[in-house]
C-alpha positions in Angstrom: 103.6 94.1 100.2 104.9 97.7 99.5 103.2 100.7 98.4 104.4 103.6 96.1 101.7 106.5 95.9 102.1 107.7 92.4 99.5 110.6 93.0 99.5 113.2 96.6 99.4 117.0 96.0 100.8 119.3 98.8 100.3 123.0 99.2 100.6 125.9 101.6 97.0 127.2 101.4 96.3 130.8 100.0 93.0 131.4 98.6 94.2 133.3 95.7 96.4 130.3 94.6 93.9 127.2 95.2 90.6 129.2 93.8 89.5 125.6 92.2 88.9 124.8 96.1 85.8 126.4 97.1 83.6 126.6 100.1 82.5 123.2 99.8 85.7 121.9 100.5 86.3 123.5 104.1 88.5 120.4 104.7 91.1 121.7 101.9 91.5 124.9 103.1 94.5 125.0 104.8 98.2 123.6 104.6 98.7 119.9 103.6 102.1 118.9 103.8 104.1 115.2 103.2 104.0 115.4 107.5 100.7 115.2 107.9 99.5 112.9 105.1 102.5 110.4 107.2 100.1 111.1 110.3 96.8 110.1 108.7 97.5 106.9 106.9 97.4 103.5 109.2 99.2 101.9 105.9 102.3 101.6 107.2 104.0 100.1 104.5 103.3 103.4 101.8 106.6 104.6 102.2 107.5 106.0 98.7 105.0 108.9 97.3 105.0 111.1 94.1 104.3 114.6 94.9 101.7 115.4 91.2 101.6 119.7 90.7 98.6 121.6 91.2 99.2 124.8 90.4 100.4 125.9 86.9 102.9 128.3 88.0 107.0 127.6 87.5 107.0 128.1 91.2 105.0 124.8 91.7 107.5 122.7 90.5 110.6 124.8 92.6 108.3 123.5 95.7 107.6 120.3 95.0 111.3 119.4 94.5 112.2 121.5 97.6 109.6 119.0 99.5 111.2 116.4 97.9 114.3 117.1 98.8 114.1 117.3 102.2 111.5 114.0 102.5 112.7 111.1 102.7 109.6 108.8 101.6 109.3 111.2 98.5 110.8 109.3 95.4 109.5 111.6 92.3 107.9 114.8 91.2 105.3 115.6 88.5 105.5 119.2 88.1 104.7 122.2 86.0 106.2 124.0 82.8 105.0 126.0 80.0 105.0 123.7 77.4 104.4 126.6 74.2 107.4 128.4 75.9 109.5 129.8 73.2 112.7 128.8 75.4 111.3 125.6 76.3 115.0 123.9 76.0 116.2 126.3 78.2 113.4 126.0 81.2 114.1 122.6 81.0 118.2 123.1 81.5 117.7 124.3 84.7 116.5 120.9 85.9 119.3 118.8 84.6 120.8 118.4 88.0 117.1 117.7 89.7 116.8 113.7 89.4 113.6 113.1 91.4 111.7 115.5 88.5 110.3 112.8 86.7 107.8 115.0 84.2 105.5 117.4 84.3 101.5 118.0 84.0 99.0 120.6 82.5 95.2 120.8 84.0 93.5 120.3 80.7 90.6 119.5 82.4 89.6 122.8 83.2 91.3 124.3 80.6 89.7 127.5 79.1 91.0 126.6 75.6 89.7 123.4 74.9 91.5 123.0 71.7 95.0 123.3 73.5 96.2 119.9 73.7 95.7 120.1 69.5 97.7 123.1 69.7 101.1 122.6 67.7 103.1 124.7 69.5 102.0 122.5 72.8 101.9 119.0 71.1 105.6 120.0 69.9 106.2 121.3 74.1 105.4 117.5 75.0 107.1 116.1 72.1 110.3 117.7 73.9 110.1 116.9 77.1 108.9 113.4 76.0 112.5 113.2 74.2 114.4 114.0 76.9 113.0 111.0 78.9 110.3 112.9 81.3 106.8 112.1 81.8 103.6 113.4 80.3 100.2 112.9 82.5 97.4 113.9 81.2 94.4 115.1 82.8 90.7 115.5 81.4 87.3 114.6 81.9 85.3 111.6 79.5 84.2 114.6 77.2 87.8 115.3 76.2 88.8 111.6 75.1 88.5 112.5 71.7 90.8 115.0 71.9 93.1 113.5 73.9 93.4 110.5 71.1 94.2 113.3 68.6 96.5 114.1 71.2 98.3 110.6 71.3 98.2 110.3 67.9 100.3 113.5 67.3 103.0 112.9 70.3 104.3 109.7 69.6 106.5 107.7 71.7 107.6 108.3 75.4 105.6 107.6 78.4 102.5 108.7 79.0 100.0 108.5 82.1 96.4 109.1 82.1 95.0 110.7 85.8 92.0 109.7 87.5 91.0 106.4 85.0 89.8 110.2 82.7 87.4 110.5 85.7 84.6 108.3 85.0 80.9 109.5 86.3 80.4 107.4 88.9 78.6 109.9 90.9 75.8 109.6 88.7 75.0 106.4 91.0 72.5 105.2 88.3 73.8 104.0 85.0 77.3 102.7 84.1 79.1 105.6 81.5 79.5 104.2 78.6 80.9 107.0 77.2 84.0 106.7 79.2 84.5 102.6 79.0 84.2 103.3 75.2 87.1 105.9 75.5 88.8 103.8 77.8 89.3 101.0 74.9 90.4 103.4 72.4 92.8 105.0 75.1 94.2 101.7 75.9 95.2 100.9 72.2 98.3 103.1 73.1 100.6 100.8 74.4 103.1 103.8 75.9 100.1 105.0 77.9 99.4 103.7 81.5 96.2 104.8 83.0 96.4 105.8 87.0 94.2 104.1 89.4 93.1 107.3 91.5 90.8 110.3 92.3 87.4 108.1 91.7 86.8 108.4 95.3 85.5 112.2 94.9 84.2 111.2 91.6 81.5 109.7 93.1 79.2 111.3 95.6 81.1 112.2 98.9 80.7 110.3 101.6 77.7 108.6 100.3 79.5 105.3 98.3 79.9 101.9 98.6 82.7 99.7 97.1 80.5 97.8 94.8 79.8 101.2 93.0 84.0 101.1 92.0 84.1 97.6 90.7 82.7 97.8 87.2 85.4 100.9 86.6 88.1 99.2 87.6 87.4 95.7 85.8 86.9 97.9 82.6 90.6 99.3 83.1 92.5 96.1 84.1 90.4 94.6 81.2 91.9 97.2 78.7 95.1 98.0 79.8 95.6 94.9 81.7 97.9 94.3 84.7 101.3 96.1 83.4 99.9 99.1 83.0 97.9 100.5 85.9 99.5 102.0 88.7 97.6 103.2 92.1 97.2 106.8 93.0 95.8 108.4 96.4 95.1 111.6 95.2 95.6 113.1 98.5 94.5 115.1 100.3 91.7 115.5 97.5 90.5 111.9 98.5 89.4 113.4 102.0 86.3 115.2 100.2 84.8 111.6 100.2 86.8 109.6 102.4 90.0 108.7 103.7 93.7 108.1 102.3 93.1 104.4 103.8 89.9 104.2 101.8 92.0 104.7 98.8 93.8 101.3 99.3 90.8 99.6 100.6 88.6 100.0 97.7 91.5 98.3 95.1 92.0 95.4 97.8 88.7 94.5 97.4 88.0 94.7 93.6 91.4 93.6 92.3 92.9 89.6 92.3 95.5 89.3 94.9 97.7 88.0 91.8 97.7 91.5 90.7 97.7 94.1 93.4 101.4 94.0 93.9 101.8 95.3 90.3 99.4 97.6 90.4 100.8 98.7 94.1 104.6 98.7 93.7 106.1 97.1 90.6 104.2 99.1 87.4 105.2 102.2 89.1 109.1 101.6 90.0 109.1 100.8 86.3 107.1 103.0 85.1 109.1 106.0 87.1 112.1 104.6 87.1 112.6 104.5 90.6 115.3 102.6 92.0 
């Protein structure tokens, strides 16, 4: 079976850049490149990788697409634009010529204005890019759902991909959320948005999990979106707070049918991307 990793972030580590990683994440702090994420995984077989922005700075996306070009397992890049730009048509111009760019991403999660992904000027930034065939992936937390359905709602068509199953607290370690499975089904009702099996490894409490604690998250999003419409995501090296890029694989191989897994592995994301 083959492997595409639809989510790994790579940076040359400055502290004014990567504030968001503070001193609790020693293991972070310091360059992570596609080279050494190639030396840590024993999965031989992920060859093919998305590089996903994290910084939101037009420079972000100029380096991603500079690692990609020079990698030869990297296949796509999610990167960064300023989607209420008043020349957004003409930001976008420069990456005619820059094929592996396959959309871009805004942190809402942490977004000082929680009322930006209602913004008009931004819904319109998404509409645009949506409409010239790039991706849209959106990133919040369970208490932004609502918002984000608003969100949906007002985009339209064009493909969509929601980061980190909207991060589900399964650190809690006690009781299922039910405010997040409840989003989840109302999420799911948009059939142009897939929903990105990654980052719930720091979601729950580092280094202190156990598969079983996974399981009812992931049956509630193959149960919703079903098996067309998930896609697997390392999130490294963020995975590392709580375990390894391996564990990342492992967890999925044991929750999900074997029917399934080379979907949710391979196929729904060489679709979903259009890879070749």
């Amino acid at each position: 079976m083959e492997y595409i990793d639809t989510h790994v972030h790579i940076w040359k580590y400055t502290e004014e850049e990567y504030g968001w990683i503070d001193e609790n994440m020693e293991t972070l702090r310091k360059d992570h490149l596609v080279g050494a994420l190639n030396s840590e995984s024993e999965v031989g077989k992920v060859t093919s990788k998305i590089l996903v922005q994290a910084r939101q700075t037009t420079q972000e996306t100029d380096f991603l697409l500079e690692a990609a070009r020079v990698s030869r397992d990297v296949v796509g890049v999610i990167g960064w634009i300023d989607l209420k730009s008043k020349i957004l048509e003409t930001d976008l111009e420069k990456f005619r010529d820059a094929p592996l760019l396959k959309g871009f991403r805004h942190i809402l999660q942490t977004e000082p204005d929680s009322n930006l992904m209602l913004d008009s000027e931004f819904v319109d930034g998404v509409k645009k890019i949506l409409k010239k065939d790039y991706i849209y992936e959106i990133l919040i937390y369970p208490t932004q759902i609502s918002k984000a359905l608003e969100f949906l709602k007002s985009v339209g068509e064009g493909r969509l991909m929601l980061d980190h199953c909207a991060k589900p607290r399964i650190r809690d370690g006690k009781a299922f959320d039910e405010e997040w499975r409840r989003g989840i089904i109302e999420l799911s009702k948009f059939p142009n948005l897939y929903c990105k099996l990654s980052g719930l490894l720091t979601e729950a409490k580092w280094n202190s999990w156990n598969i079983e604690m996974f399981r009812p998250y992931l049956e509630t999003v193959l149960e919703y979106f079903g098996p067309d419409r998930i896609v697997w995501g390392s999130d490294w090296p963020v995975c590392k707070l709580s375990g390894s890029y391996d564990d990342t694989i492992r967890i999925l191989d044991n929750c999900l049918q074997s029917e399934i897994k080379d979907n949710v592995f391979y196929k729904n994301a060489k679709l979903f991307y259009k890879l070749k």
